[in-house]
ZADO-1210 file (C-alpha; in nm, 4 decimals, padded with zeros to 6 digits):
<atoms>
<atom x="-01.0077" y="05.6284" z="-02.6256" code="UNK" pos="1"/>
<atom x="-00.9507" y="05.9226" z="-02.8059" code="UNK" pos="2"/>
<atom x="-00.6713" y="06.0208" z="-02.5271" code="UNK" pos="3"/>
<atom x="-00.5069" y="05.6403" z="-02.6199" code="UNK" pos="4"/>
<atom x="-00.4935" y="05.7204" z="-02.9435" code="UNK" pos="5"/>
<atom x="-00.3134" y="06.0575" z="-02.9397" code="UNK" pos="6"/>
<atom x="-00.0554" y="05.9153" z="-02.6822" code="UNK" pos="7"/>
<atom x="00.0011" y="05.6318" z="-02.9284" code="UNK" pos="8"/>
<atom x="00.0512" y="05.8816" z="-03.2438" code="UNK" pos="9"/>
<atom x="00.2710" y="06.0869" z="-03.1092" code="UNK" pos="10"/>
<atom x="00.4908" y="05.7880" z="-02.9130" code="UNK" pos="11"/>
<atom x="00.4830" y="05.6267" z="-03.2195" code="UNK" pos="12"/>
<atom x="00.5143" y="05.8271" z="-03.4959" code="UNK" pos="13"/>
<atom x="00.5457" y="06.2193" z="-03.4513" code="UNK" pos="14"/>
<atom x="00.8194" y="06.1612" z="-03.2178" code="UNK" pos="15"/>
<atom x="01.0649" y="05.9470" z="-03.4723" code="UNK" pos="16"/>
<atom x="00.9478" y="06.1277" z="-03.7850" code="UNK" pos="17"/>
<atom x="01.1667" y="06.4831" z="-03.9006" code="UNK" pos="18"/>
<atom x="00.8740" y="06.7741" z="-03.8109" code="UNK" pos="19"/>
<atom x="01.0530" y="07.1073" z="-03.9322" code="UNK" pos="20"/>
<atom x="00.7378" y="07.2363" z="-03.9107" code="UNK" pos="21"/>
<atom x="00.3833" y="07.2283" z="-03.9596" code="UNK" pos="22"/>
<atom x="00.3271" y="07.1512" z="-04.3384" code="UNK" pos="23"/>
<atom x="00.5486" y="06.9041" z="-04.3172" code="UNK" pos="24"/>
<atom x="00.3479" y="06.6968" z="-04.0079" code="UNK" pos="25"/>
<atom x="00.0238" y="06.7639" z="-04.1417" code="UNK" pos="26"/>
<atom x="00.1808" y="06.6155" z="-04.5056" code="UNK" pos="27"/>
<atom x="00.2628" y="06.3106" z="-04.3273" code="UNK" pos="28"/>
<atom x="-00.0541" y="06.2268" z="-04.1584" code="UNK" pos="29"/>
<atom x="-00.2294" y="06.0483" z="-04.4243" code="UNK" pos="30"/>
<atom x="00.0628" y="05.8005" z="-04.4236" code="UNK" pos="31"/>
<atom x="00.0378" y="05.7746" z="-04.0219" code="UNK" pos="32"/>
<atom x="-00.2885" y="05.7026" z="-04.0239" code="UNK" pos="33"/>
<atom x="-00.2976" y="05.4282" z="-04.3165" code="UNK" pos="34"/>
<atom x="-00.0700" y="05.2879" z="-04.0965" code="UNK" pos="35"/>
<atom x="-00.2323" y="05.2872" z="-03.7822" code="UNK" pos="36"/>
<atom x="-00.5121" y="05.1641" z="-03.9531" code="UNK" pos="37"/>
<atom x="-00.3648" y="04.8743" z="-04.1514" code="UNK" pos="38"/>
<atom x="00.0038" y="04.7576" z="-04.0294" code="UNK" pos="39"/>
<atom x="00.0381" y="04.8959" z="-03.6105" code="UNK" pos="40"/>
<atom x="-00.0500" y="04.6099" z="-03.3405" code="UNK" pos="41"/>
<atom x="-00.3258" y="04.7309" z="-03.1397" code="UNK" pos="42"/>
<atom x="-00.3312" y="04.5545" z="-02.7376" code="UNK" pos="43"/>
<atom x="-00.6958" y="04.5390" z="-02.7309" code="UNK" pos="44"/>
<atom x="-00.7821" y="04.4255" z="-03.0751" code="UNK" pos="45"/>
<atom x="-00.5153" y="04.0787" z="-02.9766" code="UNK" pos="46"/>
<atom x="-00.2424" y="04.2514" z="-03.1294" code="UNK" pos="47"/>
<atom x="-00.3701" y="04.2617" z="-03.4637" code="UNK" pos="48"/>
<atom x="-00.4240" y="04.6104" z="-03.7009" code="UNK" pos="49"/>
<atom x="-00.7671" y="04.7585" z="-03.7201" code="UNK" pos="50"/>
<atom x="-00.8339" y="04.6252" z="-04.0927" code="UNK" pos="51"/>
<atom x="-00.6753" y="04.2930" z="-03.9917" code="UNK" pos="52"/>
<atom x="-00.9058" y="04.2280" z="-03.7072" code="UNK" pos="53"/>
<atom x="-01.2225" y="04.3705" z="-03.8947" code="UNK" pos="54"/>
<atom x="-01.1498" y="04.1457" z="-04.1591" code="UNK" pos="55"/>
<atom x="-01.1089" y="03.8259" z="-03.9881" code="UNK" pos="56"/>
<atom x="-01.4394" y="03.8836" z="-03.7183" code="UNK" pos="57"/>
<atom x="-01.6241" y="03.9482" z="-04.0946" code="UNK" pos="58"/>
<atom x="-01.4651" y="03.5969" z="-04.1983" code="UNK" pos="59"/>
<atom x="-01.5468" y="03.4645" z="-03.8561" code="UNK" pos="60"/>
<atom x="-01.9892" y="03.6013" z="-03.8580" code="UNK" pos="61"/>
<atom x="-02.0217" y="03.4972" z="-04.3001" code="UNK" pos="62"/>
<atom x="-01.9184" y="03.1301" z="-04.1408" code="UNK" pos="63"/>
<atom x="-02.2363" y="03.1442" z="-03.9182" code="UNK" pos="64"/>
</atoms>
C-alpha cells in the first residue's frame, strides 16, 4: 500500500511540480497531501477521494 502510494505521489505530483531543491518539496507537501486526501480519484475507493468516500459510507451506516 504504502509502495502505491509513493508511486502515485511522485507520478502525480513531484514529477509536474518545480523541485529546485529540498525546502522547496518538503514546503509543498502539506498541499500534496490535502490533495490526495480530499480532491485525487483513488481506483479502489470507486474513484472517489479519501474524505469523499469516508463521508458518504458514514452517510450510508447513520441510515441503518
Amino acid at each position: 500500500m504504502a509502495e502505491a502510494f509513493v508511486r502515485t505521489l511522485k507520478r502525480d505530483y513531484v514529477r509536474v511540480n518545480p523541485r529546485p531543491d529540498a525546502k522547496t518539496v518538503i514546503e509543498q507537501l502539506p498541499g500534496w497531501f490535502a490533495h490526495y486526501n480530499d480532491v485525487h480519484p483513488h481506483h479502489a475507493l470507486r474513484y472517489r477521494s479519501p474524505r469523499e468516500f469516508i463521508a458518504k459510507t458514514c452517510e450510508a451506516l447513520s441510515g441503518l
